[in-house]
N, CA, C and O atoms as CSV, one atom per row, in Angstrom:
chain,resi,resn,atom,element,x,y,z
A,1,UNK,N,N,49.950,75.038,91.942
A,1,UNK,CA,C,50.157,75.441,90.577
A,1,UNK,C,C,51.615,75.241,90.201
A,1,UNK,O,O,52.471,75.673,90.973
A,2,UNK,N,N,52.007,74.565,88.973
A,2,UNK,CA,C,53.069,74.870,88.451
A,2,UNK,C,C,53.735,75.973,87.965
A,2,UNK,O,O,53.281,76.556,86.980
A,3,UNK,N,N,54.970,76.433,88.628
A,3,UNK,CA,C,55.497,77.526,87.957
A,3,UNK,C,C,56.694,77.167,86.617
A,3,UNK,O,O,57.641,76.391,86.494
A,4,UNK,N,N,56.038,78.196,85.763
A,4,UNK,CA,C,56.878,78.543,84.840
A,4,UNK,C,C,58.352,78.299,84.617
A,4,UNK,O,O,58.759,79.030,85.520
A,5,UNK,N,N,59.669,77.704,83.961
A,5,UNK,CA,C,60.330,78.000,84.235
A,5,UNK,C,C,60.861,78.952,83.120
A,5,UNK,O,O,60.470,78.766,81.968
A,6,UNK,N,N,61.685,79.909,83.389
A,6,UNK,CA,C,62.416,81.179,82.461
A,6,UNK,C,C,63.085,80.415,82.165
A,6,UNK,O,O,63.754,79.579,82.772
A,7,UNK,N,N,62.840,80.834,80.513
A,7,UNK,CA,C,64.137,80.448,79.721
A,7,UNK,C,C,65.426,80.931,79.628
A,7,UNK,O,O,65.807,81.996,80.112
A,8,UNK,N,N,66.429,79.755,78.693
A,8,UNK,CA,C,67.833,80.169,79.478
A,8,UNK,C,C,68.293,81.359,79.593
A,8,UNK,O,O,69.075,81.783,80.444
A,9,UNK,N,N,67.724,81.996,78.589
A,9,UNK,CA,C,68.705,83.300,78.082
A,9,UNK,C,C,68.239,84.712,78.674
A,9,UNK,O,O,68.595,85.843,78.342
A,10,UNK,N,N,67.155,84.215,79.843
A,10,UNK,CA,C,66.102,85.509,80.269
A,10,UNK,C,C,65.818,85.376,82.241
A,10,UNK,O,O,65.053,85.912,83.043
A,11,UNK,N,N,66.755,84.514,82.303
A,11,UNK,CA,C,66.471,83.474,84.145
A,11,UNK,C,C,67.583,84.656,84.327
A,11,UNK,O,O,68.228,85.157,83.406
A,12,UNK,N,N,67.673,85.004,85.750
A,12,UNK,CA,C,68.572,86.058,86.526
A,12,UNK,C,C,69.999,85.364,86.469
A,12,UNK,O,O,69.847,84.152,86.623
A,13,UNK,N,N,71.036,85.634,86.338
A,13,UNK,CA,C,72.397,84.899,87.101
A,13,UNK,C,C,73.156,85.937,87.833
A,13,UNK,O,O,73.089,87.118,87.494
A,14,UNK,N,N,73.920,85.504,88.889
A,14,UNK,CA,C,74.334,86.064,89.822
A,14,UNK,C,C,75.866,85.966,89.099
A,14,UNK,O,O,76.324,84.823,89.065
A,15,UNK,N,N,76.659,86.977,88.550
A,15,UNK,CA,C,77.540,86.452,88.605
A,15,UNK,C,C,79.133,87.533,88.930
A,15,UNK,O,O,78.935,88.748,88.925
A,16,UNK,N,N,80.204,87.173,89.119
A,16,UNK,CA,C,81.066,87.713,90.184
A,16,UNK,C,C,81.051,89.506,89.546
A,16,UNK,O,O,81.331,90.313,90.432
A,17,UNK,N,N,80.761,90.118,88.167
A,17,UNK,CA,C,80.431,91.195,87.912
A,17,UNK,C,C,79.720,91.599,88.710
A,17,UNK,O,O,80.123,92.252,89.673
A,18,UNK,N,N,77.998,91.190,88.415
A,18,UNK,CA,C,76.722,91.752,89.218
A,18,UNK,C,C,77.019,92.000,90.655
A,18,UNK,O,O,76.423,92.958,91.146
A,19,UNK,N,N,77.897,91.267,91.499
A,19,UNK,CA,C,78.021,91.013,92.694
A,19,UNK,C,C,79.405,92.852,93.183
A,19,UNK,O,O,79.502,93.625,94.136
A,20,UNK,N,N,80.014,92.701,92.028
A,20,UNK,CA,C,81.305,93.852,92.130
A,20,UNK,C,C,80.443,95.223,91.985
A,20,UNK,O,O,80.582,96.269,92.619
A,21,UNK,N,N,79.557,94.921,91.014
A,21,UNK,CA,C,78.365,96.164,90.592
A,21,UNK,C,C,77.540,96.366,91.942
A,21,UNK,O,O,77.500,97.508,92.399
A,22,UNK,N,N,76.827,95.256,92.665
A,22,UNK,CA,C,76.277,95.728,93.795
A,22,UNK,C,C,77.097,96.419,95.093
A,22,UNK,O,O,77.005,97.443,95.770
A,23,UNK,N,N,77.905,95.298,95.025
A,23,UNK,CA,C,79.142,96.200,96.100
A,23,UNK,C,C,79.157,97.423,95.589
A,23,UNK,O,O,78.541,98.258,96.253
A,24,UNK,N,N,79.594,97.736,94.759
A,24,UNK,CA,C,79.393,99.302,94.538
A,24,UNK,C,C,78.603,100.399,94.901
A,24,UNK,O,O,78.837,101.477,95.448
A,25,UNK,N,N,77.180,99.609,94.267
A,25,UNK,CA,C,75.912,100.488,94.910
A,25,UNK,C,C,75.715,100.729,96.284
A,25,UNK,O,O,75.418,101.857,96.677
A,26,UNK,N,N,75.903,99.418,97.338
A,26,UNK,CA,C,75.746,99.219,98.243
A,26,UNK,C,C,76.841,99.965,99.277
A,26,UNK,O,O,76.354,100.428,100.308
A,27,UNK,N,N,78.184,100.103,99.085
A,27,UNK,CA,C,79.016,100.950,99.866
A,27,UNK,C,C,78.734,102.433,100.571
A,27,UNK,O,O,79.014,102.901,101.675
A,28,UNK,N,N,77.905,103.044,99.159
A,28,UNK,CA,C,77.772,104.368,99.849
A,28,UNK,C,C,76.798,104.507,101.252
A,28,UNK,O,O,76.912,105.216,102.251
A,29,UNK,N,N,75.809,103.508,100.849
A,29,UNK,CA,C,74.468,103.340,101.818
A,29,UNK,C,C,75.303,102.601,103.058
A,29,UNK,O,O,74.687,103.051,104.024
A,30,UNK,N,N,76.284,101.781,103.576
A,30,UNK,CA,C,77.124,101.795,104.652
A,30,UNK,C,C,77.825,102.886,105.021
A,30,UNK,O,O,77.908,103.371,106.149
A,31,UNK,N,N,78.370,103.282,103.932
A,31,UNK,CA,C,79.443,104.538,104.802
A,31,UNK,C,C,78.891,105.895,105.296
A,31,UNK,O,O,79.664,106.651,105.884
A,32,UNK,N,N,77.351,106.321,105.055
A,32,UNK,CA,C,76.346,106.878,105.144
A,32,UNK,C,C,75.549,106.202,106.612
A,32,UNK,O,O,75.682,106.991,107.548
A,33,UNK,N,N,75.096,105.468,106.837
A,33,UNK,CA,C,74.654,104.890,107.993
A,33,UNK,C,C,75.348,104.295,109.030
A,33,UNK,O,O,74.784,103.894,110.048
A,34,UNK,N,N,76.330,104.227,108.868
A,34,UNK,CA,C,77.573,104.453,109.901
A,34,UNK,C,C,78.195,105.891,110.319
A,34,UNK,O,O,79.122,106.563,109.867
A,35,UNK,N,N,77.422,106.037,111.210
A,35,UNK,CA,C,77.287,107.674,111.407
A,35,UNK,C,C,78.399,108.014,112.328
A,35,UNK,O,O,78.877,109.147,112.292
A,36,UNK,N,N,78.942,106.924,113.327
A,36,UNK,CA,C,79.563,107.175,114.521
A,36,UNK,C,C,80.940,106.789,113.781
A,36,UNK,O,O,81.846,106.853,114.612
A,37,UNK,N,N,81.304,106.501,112.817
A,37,UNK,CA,C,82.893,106.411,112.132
A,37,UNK,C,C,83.046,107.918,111.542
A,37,UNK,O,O,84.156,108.130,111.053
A,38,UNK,N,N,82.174,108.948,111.504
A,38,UNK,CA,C,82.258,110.218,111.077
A,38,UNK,C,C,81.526,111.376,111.801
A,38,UNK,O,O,81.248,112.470,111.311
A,39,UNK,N,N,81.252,110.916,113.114
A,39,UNK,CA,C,80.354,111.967,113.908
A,39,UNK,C,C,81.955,112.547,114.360
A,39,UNK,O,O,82.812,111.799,114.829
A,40,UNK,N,N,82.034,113.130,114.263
A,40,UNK,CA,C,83.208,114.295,114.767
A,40,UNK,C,C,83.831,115.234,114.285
A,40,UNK,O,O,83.619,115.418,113.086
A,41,UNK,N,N,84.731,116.097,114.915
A,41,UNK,CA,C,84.967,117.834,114.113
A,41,UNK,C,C,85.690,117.609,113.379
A,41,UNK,O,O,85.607,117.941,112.196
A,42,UNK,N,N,86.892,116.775,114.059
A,42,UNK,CA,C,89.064,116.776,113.666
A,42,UNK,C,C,89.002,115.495,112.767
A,42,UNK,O,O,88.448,114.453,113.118
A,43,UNK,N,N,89.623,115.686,111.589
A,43,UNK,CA,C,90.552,116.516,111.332
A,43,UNK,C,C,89.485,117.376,110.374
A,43,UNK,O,O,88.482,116.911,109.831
A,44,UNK,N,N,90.012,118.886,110.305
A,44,UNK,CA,C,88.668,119.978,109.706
A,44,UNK,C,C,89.919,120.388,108.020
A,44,UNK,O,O,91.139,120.502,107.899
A,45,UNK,N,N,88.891,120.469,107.172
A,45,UNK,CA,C,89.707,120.533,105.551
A,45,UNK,C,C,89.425,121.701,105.361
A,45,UNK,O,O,88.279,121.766,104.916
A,46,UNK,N,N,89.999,122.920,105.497
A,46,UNK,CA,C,90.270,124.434,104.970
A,46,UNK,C,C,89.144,125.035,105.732
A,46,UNK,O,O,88.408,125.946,105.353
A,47,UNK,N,N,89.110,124.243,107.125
A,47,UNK,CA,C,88.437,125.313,108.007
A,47,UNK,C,C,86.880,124.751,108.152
A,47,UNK,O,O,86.113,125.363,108.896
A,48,UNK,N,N,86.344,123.363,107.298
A,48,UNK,CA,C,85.505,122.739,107.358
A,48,UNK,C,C,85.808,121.646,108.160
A,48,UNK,O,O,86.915,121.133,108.320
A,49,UNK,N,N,84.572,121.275,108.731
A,49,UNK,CA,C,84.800,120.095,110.114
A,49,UNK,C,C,84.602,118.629,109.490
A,49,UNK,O,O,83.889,118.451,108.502
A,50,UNK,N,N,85.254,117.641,110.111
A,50,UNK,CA,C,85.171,116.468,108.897
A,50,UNK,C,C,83.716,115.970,108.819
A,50,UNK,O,O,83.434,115.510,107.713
A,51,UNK,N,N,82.802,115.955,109.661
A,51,UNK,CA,C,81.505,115.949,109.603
A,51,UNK,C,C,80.817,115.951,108.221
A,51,UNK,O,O,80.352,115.013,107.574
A,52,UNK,N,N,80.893,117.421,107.919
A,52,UNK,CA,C,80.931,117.512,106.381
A,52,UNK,C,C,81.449,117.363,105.616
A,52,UNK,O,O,80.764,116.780,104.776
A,53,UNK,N,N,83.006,117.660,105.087
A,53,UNK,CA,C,83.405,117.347,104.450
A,53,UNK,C,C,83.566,115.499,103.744
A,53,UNK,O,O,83.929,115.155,102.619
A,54,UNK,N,N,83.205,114.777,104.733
A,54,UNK,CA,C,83.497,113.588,104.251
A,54,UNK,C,C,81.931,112.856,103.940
A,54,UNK,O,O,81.697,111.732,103.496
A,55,UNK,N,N,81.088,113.819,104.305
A,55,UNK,CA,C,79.614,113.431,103.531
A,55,UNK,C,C,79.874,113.921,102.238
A,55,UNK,O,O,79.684,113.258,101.219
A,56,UNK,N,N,80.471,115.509,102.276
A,56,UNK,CA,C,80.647,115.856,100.449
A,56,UNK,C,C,81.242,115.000,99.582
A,56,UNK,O,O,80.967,114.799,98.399
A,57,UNK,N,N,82.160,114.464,100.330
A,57,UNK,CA,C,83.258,113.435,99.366
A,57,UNK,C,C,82.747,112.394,99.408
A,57,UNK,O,O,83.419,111.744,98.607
A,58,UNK,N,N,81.601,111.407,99.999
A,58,UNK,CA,C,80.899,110.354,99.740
A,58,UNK,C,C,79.847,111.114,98.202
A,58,UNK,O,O,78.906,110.441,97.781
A,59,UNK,N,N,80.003,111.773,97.885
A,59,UNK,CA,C,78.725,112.470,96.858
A,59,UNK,C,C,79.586,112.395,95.864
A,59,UNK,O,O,78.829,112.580,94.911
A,60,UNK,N,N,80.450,112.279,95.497
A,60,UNK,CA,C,81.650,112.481,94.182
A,60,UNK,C,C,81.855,111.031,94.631
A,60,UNK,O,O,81.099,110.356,93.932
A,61,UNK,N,N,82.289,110.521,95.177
A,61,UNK,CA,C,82.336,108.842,95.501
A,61,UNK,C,C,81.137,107.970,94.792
A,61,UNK,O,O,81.151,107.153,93.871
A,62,UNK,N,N,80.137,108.481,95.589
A,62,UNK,CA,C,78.806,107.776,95.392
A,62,UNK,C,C,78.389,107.696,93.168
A,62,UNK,O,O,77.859,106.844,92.454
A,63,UNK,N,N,79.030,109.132,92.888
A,63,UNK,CA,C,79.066,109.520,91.238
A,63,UNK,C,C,79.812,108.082,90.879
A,63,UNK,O,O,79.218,107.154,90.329
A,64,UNK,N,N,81.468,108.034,91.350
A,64,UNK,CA,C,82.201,107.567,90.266
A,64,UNK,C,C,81.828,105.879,90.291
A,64,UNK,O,O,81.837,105.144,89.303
A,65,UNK,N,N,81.447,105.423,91.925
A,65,UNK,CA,C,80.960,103.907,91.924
A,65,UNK,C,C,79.745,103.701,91.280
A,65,UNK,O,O,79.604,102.541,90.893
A,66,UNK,N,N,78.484,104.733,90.954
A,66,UNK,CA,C,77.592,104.505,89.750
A,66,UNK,C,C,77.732,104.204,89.003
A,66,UNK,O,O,77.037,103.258,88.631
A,67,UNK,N,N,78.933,104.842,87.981
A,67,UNK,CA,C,78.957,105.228,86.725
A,67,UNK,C,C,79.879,103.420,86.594
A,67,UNK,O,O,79.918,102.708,85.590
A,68,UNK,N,N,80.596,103.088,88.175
A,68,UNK,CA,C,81.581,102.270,87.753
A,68,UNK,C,C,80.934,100.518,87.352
A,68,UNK,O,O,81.321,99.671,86.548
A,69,UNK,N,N,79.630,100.552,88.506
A,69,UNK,CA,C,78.766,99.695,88.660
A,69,UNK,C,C,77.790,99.629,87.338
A,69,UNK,O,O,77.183,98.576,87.141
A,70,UNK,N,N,77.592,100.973,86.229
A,70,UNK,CA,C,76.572,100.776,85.851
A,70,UNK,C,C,77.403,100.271,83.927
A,70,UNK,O,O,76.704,100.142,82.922
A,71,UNK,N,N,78.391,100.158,83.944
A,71,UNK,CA,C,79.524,100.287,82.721
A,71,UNK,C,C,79.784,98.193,82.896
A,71,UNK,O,O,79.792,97.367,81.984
A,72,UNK,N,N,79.960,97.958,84.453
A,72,UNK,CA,C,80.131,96.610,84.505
A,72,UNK,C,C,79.088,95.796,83.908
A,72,UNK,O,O,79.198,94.747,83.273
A,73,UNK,N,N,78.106,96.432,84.208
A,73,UNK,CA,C,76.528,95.885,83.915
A,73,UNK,C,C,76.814,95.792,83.005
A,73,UNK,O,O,77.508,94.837,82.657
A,74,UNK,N,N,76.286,97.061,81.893
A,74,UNK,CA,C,76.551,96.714,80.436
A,74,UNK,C,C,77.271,96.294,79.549
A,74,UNK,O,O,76.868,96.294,78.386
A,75,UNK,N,N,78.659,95.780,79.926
A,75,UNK,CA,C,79.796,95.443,79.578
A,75,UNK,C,C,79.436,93.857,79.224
A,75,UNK,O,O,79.667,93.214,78.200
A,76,UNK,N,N,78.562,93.344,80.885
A,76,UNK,CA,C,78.024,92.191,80.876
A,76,UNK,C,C,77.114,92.026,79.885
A,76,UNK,O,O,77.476,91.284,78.972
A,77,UNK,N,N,76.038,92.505,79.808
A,77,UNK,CA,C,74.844,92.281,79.315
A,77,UNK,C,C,75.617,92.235,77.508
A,77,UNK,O,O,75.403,91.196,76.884
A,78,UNK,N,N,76.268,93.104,76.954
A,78,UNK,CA,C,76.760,92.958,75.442
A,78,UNK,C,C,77.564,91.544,75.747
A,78,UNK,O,O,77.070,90.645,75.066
A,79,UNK,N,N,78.371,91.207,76.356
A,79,UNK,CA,C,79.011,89.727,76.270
A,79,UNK,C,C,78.064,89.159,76.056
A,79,UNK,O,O,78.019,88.655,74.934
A,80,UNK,N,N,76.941,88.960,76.907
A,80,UNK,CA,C,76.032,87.868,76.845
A,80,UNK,C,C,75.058,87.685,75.839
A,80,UNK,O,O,74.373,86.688,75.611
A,81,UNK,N,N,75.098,89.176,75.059
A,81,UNK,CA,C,74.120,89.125,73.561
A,81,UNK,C,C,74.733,89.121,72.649
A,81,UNK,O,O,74.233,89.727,71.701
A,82,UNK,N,N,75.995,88.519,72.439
A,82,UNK,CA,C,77.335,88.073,71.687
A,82,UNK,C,C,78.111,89.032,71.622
A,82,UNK,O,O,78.987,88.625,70.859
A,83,UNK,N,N,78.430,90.289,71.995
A,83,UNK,CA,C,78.820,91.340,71.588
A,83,UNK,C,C,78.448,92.426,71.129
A,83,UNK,O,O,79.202,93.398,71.124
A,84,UNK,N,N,76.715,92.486,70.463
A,84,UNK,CA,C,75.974,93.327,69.630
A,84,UNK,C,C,76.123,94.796,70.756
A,84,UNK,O,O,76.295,94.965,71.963
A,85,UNK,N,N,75.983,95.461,69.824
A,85,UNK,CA,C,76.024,96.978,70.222
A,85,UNK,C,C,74.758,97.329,70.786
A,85,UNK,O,O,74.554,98.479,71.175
C-alpha cells in the first residue's frame, strides 16, 4: 500500500528547540534512575540526609524544566503559524 504523505505544514520536524525541550523532559528521568550518584547520607542539609534532600530538589527542578520545555514549544509552534496568538 501506498502511504500518505503529510503535508508540509502538518509532517513532524525535529528541530534544535524540540530537541532543548526534550532534553529538558528527559533529565529528570536520568538524574532519578541513577540511583548510585545519590545513594548516600553526607553531605546532610539541616539535619536531612542527601538521599532526600536531593530527590526534593529534583521536584522543584523537574517544575522549572517543564514549564521551561513547555514555553519553548509554544514559542515554536506561534513562529511557525506566523506569529498568531
Amino acid at each position: 500500500m501506498a502511504e500518505k504523505a503529510a503535508p508540509p505544514d502538518r509532517r513532524p520536524v525535529v528541530t534544535p528547540t524540540r530537541v532543548v525541550a526534550g532534553l529538558c523532559l528527559v533529565a529528570p528521568f536520568i538524574a532519578m534512575l541513577w540511583v548510585s550518584s545519590y545513594a548516600r547520607i553526607e553531605p546532610t542539609l539541616i539535619g536531612i540526609p542527601f538521599f532526600y534532600w536531593y530527590q526534593m530538589a529534583w521536584v522543584l527542578i523537574s517544575t522549572v524544566l517543564t514549564i521551561v520545555a513547555y514555553k519553548l514549544v509554544q514559542r515554536e509552534q506561534r513562529a511557525r503559524k506566523g506569529g498568531a496568538v
